[in-house]
C-alpha positions as YAML, in Angstrom:
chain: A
units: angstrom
residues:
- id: 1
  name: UNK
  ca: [85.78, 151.16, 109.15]
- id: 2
  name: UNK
  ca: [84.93, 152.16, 112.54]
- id: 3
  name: UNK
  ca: [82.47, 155.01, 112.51]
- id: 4
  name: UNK
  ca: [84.42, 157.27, 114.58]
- id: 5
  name: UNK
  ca: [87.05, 156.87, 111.94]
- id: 6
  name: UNK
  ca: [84.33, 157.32, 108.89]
- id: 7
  name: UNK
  ca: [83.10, 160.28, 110.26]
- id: 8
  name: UNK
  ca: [86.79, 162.62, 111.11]
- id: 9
  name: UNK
  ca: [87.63, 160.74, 107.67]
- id: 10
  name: UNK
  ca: [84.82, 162.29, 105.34]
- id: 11
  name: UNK
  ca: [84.87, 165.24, 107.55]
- id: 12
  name: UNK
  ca: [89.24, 165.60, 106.40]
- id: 13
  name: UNK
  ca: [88.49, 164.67, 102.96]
- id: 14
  name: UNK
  ca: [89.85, 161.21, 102.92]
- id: 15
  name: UNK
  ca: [88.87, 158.05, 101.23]
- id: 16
  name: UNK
  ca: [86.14, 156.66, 103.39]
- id: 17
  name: UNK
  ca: [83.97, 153.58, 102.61]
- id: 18
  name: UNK
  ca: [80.71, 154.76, 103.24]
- id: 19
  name: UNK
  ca: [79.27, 158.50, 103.84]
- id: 20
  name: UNK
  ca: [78.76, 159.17, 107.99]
- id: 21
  name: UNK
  ca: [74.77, 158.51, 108.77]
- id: 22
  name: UNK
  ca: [73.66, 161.26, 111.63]
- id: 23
  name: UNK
  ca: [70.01, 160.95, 111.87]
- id: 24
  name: UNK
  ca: [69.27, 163.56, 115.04]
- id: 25
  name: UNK
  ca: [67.16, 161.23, 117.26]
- id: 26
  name: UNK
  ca: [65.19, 162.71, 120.48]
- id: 27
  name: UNK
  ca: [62.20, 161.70, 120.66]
- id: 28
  name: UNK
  ca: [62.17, 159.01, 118.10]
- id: 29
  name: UNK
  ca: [64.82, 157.43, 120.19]
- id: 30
  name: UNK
  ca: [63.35, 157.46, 123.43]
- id: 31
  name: UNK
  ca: [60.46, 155.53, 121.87]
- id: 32
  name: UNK
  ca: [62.38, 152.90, 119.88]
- id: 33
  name: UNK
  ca: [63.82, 152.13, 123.04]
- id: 34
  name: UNK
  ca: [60.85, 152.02, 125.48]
- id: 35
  name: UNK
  ca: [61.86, 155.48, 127.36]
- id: 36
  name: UNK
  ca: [59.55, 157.69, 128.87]
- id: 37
  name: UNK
  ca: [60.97, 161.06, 127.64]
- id: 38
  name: UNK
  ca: [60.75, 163.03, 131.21]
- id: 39
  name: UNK
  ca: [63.52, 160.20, 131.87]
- id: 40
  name: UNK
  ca: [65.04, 160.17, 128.48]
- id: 41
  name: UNK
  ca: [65.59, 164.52, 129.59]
- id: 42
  name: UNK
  ca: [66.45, 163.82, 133.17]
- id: 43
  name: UNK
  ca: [68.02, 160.57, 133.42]
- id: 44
  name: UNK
  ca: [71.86, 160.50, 131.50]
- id: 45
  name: UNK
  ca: [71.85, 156.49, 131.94]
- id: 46
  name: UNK
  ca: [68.14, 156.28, 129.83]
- id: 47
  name: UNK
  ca: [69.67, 158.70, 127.33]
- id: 48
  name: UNK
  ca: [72.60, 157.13, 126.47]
- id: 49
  name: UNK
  ca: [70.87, 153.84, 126.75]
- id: 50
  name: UNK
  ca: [68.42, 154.67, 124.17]
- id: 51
  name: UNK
  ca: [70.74, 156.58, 121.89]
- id: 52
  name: UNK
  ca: [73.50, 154.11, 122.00]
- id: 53
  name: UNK
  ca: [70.78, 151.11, 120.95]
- id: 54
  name: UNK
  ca: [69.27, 153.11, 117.99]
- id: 55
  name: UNK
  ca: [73.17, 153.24, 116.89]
- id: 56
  name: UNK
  ca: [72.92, 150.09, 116.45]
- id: 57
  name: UNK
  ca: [70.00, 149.10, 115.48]
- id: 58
  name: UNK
  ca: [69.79, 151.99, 112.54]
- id: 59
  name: UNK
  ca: [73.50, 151.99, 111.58]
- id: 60
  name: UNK
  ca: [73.90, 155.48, 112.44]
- id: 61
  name: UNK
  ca: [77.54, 156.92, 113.25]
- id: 62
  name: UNK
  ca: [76.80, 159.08, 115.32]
- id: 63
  name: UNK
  ca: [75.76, 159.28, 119.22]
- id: 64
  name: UNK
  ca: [74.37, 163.13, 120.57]
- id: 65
  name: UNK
  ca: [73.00, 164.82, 124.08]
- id: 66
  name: UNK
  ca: [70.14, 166.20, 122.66]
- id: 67
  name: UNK
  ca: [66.61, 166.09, 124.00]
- id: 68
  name: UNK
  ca: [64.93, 169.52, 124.58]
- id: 69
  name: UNK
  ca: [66.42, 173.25, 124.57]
- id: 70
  name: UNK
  ca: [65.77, 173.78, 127.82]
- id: 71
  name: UNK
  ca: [69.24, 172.97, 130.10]
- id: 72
  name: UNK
  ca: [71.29, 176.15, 130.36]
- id: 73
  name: UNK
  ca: [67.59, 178.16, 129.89]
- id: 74
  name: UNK
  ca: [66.92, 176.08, 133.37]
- id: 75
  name: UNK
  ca: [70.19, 177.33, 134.63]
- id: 76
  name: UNK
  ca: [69.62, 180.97, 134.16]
- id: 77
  name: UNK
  ca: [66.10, 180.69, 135.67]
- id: 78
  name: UNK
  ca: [63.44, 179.53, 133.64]
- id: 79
  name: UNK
  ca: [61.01, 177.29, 135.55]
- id: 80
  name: UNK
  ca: [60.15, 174.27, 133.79]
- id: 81
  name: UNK
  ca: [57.99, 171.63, 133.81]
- id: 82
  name: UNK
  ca: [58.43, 167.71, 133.17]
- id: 83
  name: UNK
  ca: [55.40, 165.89, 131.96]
- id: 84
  name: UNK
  ca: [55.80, 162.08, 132.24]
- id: 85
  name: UNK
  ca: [55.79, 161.71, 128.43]
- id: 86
  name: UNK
  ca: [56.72, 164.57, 126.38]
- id: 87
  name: UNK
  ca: [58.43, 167.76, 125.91]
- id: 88
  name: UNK
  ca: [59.49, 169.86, 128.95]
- id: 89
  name: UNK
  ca: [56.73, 172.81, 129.30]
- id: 90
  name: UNK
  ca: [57.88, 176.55, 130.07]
- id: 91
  name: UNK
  ca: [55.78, 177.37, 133.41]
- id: 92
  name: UNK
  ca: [57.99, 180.64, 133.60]
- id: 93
  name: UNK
  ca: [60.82, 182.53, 131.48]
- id: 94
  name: UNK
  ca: [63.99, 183.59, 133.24]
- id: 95
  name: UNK
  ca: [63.64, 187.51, 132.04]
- id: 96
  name: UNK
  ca: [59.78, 188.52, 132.21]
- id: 97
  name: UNK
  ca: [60.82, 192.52, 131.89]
- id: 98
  name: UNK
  ca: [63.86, 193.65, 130.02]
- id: 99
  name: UNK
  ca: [65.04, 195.31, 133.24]
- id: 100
  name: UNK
  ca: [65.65, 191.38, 134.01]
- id: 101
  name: UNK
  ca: [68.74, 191.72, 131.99]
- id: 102
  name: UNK
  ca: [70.36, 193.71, 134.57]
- id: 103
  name: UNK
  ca: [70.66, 190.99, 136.76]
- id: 104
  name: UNK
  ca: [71.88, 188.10, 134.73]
- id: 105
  name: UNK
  ca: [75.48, 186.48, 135.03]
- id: 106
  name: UNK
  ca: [77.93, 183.54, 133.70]
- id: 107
  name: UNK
  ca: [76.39, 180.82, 135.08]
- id: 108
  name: UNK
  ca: [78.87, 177.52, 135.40]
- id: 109
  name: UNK
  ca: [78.04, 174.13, 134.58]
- id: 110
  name: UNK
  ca: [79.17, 172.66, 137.48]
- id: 111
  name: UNK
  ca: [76.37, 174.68, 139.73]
- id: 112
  name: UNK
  ca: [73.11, 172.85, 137.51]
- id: 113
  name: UNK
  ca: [72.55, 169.42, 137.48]
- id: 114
  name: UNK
  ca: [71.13, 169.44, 134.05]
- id: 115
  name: UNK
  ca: [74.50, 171.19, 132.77]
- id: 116
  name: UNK
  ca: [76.44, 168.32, 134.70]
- id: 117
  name: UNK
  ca: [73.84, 165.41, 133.28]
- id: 118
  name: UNK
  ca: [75.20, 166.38, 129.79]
- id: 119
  name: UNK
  ca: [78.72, 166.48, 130.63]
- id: 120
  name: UNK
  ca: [77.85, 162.80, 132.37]
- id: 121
  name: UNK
  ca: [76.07, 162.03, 129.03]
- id: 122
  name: UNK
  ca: [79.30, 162.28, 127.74]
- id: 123
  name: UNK
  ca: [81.66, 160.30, 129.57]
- id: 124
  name: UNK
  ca: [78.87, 157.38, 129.33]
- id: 125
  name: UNK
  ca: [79.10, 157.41, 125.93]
- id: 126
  name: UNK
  ca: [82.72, 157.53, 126.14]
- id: 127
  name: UNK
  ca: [83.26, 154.48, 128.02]
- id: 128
  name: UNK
  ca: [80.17, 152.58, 126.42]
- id: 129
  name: UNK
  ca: [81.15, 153.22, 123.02]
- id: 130
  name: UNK
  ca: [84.60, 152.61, 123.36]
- id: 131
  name: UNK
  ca: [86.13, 154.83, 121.00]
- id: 132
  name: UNK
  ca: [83.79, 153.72, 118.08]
- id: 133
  name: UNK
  ca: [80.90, 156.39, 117.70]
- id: 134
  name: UNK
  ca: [81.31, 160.09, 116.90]
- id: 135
  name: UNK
  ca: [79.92, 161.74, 120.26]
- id: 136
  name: UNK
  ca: [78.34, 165.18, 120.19]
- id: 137
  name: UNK
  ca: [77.94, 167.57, 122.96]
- id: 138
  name: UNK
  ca: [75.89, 170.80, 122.74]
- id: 139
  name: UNK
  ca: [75.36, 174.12, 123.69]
- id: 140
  name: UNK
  ca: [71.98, 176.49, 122.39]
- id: 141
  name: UNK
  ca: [72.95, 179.19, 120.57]
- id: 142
  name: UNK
  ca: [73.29, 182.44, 121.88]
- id: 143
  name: UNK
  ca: [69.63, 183.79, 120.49]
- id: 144
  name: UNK
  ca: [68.10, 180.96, 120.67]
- id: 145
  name: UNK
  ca: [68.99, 180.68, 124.10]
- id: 146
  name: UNK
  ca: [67.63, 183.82, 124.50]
- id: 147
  name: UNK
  ca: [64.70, 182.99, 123.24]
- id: 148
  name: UNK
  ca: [64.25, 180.53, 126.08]
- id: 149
  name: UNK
  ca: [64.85, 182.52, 128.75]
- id: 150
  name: UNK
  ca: [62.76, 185.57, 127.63]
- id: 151
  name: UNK
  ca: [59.57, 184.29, 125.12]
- id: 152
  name: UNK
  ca: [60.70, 184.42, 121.74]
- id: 153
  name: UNK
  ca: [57.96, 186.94, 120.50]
- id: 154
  name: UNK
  ca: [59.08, 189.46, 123.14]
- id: 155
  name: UNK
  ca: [62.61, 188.04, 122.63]
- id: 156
  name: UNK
  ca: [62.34, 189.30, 119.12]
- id: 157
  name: UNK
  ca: [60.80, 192.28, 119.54]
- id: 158
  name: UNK
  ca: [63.51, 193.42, 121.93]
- id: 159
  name: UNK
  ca: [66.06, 193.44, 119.15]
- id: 160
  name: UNK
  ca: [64.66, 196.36, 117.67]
- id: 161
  name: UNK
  ca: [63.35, 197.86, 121.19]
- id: 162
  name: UNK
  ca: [66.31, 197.10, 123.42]
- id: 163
  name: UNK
  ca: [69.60, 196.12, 121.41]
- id: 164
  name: UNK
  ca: [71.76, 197.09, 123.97]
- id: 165
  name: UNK
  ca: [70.01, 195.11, 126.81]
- id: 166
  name: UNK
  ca: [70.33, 192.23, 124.04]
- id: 167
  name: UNK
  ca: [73.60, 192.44, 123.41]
- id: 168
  name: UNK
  ca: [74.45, 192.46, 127.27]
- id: 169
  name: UNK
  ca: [72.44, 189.42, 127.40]
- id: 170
  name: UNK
  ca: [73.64, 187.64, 124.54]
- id: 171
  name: UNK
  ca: [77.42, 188.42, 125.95]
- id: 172
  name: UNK
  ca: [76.40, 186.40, 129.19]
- id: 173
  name: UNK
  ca: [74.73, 183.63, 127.29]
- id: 174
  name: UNK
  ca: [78.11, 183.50, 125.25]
- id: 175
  name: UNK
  ca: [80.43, 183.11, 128.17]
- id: 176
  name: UNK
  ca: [78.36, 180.88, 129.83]
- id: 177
  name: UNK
  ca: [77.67, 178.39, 126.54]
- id: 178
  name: UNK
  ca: [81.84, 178.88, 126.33]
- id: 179
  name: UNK
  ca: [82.50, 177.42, 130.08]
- id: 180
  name: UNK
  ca: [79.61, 174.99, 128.99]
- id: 181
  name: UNK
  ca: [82.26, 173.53, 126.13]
- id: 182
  name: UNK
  ca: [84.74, 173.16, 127.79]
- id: 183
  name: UNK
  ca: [84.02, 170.54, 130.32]
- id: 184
  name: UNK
  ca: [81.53, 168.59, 127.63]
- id: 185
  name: UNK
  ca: [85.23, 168.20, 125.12]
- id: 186
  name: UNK
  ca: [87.33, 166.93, 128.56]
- id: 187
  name: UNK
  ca: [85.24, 164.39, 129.14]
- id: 188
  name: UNK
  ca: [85.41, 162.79, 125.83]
- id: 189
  name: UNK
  ca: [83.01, 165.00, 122.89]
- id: 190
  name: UNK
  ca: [84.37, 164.57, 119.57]
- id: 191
  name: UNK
  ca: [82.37, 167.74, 118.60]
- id: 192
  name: UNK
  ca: [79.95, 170.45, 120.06]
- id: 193
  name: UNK
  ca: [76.83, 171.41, 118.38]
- id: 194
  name: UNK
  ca: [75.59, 174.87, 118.34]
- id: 195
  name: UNK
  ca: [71.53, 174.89, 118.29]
- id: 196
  name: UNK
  ca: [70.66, 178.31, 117.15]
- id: 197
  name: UNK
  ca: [67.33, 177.36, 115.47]
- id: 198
  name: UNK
  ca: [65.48, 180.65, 115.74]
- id: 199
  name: UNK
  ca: [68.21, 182.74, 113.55]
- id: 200
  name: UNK
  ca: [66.31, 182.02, 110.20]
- id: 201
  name: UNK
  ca: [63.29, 184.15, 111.78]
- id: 202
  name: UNK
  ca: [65.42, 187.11, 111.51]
- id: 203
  name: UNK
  ca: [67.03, 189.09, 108.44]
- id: 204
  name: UNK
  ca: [70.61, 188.70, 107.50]
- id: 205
  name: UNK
  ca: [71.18, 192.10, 109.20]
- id: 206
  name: UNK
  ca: [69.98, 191.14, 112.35]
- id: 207
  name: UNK
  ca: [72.18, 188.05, 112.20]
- id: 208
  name: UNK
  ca: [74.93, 189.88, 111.44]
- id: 209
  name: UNK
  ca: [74.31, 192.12, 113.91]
- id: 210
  name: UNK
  ca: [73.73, 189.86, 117.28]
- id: 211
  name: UNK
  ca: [74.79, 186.52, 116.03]
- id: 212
  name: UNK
  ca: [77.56, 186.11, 113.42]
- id: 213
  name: UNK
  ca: [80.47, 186.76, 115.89]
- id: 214
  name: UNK
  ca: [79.33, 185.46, 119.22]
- id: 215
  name: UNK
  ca: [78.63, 181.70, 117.33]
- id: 216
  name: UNK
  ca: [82.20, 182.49, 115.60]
- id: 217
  name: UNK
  ca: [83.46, 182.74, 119.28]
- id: 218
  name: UNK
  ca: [81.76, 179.44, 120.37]
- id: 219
  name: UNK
  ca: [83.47, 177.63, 117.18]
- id: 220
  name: UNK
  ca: [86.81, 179.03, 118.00]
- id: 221
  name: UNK
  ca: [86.27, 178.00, 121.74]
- id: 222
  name: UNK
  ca: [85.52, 174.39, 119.84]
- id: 223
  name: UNK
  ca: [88.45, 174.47, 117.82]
- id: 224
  name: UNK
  ca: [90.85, 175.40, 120.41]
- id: 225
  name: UNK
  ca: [90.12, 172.91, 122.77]
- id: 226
  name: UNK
  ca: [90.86, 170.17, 119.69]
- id: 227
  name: UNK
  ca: [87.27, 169.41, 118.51]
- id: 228
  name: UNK
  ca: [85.20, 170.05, 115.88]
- id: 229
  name: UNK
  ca: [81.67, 171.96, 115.66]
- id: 230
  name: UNK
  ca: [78.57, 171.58, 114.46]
- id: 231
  name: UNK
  ca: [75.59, 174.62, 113.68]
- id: 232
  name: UNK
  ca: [72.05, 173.75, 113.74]
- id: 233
  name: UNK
  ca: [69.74, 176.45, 112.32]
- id: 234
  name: UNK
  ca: [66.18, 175.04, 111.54]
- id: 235
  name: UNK
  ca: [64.34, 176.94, 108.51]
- id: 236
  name: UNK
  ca: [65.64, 178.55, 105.43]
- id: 237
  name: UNK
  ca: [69.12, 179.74, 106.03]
- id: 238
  name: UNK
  ca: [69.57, 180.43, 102.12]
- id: 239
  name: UNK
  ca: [69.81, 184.37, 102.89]
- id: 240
  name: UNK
  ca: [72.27, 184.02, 105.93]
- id: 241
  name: UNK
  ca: [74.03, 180.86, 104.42]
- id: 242
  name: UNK
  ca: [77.63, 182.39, 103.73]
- id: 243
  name: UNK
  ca: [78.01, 183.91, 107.04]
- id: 244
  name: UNK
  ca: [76.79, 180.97, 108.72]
- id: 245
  name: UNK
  ca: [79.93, 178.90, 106.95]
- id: 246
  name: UNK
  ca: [82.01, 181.93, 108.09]
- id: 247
  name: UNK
  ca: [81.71, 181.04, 111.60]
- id: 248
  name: UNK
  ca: [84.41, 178.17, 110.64]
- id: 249
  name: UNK
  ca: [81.97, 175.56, 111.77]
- id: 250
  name: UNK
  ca: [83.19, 172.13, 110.27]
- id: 251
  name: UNK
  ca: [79.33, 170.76, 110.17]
- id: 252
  name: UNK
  ca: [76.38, 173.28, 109.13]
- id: 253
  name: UNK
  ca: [73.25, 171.50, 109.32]
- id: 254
  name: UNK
  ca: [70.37, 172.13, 105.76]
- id: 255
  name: UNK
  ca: [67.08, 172.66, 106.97]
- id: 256
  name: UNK
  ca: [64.86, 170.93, 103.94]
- id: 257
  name: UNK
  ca: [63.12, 174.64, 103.52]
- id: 258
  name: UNK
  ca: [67.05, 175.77, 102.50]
- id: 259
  name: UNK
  ca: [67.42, 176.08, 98.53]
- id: 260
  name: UNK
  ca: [70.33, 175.30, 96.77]
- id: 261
  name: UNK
  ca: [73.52, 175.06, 98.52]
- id: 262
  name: UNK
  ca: [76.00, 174.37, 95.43]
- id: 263
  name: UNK
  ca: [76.67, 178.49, 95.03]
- id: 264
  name: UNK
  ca: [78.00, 178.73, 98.13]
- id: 265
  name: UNK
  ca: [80.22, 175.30, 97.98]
- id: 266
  name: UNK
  ca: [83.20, 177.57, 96.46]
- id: 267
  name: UNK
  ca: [82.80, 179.35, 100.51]
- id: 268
  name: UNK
  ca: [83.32, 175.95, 102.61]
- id: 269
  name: UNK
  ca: [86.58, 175.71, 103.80]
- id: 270
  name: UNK
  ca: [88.42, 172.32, 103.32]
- id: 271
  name: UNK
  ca: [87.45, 170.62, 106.18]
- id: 272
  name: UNK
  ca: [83.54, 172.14, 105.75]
- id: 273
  name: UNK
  ca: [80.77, 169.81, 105.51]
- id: 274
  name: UNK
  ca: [77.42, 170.05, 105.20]
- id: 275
  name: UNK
  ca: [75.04, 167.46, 107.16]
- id: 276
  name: UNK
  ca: [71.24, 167.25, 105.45]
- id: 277
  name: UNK
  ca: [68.67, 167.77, 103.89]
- id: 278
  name: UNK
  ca: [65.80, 164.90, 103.93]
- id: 279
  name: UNK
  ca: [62.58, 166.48, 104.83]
- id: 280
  name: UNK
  ca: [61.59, 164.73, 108.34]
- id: 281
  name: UNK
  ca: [58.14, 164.63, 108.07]
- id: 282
  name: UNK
  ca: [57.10, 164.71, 104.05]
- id: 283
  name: UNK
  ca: [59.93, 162.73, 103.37]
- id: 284
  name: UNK
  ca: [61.40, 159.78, 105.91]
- id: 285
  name: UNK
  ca: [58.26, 160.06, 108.13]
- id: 286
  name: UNK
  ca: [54.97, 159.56, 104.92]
- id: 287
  name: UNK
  ca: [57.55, 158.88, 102.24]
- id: 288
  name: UNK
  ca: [57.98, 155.80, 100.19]
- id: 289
  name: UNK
  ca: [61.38, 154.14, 99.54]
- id: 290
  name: UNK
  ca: [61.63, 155.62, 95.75]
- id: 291
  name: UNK
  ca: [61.26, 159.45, 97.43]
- id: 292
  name: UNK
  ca: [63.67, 158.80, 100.96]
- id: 293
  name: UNK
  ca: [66.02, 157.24, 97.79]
- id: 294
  name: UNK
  ca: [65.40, 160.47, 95.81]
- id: 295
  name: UNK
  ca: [66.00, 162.81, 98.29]
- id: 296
  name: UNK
  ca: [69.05, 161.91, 99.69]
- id: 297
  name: UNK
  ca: [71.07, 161.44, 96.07]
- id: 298
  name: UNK
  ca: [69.49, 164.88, 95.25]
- id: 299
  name: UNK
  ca: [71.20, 166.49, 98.29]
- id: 300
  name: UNK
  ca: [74.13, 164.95, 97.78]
- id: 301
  name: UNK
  ca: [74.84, 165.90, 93.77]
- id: 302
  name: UNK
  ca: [73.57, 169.11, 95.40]
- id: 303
  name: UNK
  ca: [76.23, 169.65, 97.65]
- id: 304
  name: UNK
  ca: [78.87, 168.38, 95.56]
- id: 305
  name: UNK
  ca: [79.58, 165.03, 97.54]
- id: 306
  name: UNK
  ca: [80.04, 167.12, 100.64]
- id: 307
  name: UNK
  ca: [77.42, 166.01, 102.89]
- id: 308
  name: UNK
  ca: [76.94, 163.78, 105.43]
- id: 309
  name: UNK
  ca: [73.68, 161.57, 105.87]
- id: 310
  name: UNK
  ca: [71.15, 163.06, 107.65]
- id: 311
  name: UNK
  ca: [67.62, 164.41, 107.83]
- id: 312
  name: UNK
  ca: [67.23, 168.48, 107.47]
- id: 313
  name: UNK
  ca: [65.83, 168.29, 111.44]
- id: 314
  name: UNK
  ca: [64.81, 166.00, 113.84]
- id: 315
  name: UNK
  ca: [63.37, 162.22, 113.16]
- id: 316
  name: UNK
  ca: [59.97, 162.43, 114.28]
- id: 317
  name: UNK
  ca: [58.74, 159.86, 116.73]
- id: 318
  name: UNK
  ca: [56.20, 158.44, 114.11]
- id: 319
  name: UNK
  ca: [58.44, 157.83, 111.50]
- id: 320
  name: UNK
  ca: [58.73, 154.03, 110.80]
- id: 321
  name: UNK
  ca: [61.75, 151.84, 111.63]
- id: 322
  name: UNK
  ca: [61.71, 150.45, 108.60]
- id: 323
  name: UNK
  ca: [61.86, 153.89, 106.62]
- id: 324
  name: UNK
  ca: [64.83, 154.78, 108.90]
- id: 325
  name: UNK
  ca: [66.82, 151.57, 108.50]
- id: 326
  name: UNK
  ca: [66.25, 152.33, 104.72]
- id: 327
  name: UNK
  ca: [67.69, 155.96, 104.87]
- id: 328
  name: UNK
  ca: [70.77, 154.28, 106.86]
- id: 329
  name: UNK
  ca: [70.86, 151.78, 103.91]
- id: 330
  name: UNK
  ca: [71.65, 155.11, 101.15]
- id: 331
  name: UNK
  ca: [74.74, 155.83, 102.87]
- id: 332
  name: UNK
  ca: [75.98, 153.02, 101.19]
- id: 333
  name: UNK
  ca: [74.54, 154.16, 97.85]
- id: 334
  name: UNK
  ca: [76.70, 157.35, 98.32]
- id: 335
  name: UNK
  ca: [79.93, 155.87, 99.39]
- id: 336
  name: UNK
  ca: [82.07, 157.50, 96.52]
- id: 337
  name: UNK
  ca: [81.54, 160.92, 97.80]
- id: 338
  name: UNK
  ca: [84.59, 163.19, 99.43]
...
């Protein structure tokens, strides 16, 4: 079974013969495959390169445009940094006073060459894949992109001081991650992830507040143009878990930290699944075989069979190949799942 085909499979509810293996692979990818990560942010050819040869070479399903937060943050006017080696570096936020706000707008993707290296991310994995790899686009999240264009401590602080100059804000972000979507599903993205890491920092009110209906927009944006989506929310989620599922998102992401999902598997809709919930670091990055085995059949009794393969967060760059090609091997272990 092709793992394009595996993945809409489990993802539908029908017989598959394994259980879809998305590992989320940044940095760890861009030094399995010899990629200096300045190029492996800036270059869509090194990207896909790497990404497409740890598909292989780890058995995972799965091919993604992720590398750093930064792109539509960039866009709106944060100044970054690219150090030869590592993660981008903020030299200067977008908003610096709240008065800032005033004079955001929709930015389009086709005006920022970091917008446009994801949508060419895309179409390389499109035609290099040929049809057999699930391929993710992405957009940040509507807070957490705020976050990156304003300083997340002031960024938080603002939701109590300023709501309405956050909710103007978070309006523009949501437009502009909207127009982001659409030209990442045209040129070939199965499915759009939404990163909106920083919501398990706030309270369930605050997420209900600012978030809830402006990542149920993005989804619906998804879902009309014929793909799925995906939510990403490092942390515990336990608190904002149900409302997170409401957003109709057909993959939401466990954080390890997250308890038990199993009361809240009578909420997924039919074609819900989760994707988790392997501790990175404890787990597939120090663990032992018996523990990486332990973990993953614990998540998936957890969540009822409905889970695809996948660590809570990202693979760390440390973690060894040989611990990774053994967390690919469980999928096989779990193959009588949906």
């Amino acid at each position: 079974m092709k793992p394009l085909e595996r993945t809409l499979g489990f993802i539908e509810g029908t017989s598959v013969d394994r259980v879809p293996f998305h590992p989320i692979l940044m940095r760890f990818a861009a030094h399995h495959a010899g990629v200096r990560y300045r190029d492996f942010c800036l270059s869509p050819v090194q990207k896909c390169m790497a990404n497409i040869r740890c598909a292989g070479d780890f058995g995972s399903d799965w091919v993604n445009t992720m590398s750093d937060p930064w792109a539509e943050a960039e866009a709106f006017g944060t100044v970054l940094s690219y150090p030869e080696d590592d993660l981008p570096k903020v030299e200067r936020h977008a908003i610096e006073e709240i008065a800032d706000v005033d004079r955001m707008s929709v930015i389009h993707p086709g005006d920022h060459r970091r917008m446009m290296a994801r949508v060419e991310e895309i179409e390389i994995y499109r035609r290099d894949t040929a049809g057999t790899l699930f391929i993710c686009g992405w957009v940040e999240g509507p807070l957490a992109a705020w976050c990156d264009i304003r300083d997340i401590n002031m960024a938080m602080t603002d939701l109590y001081e300023y709501p309405d100059k956050v909710h103007r804000a978070l309006d523009i972000i949501t437009a502009s991650a909207i127009a982001f979507i659409t030209p990442q599903v045209k040129a070939g993205a199965h499915c759009i992830g939404i990163g909106d890491s920083v919501c398990s920092l706030i309270s369930p009110d605050l997420y209900e507040e600012f978030c809830v209906e402006r990542e149920k927009a993005l989804v619906d944006h998804i879902h009309s143009l014929g793909a799925l989506a995906k939510i990403h929310i490092c942390g515990n989620i336990s608190a904002i878990l149900p409302r997170v599922i409401s957003t109709g998102a057909d993959i939401i992401d466990i954080d390890h930290r997250t308890g038990p999902v199993t009361d809240v598997l009578n909420l997924l809709g039919r074609h819900q699944v989760f994707s988790g919930k392997c501790d990175p670091v404890s787990v597939l990055q120090d663990g032992d075989r018996e523990l990486i085995s332990r973990c993953s059949h614990a998540f998936f009794r957890e969540s009822g069979g409905r889970a695809i393969l996948s660590a809570g967060c990202e693979v760390t760059p440390g973690t060894p190949a040989g611990n990774l090609r053994f967390f690919s091997g469980m999928a096989e272990q779990l193959q009588g799942g949906r």
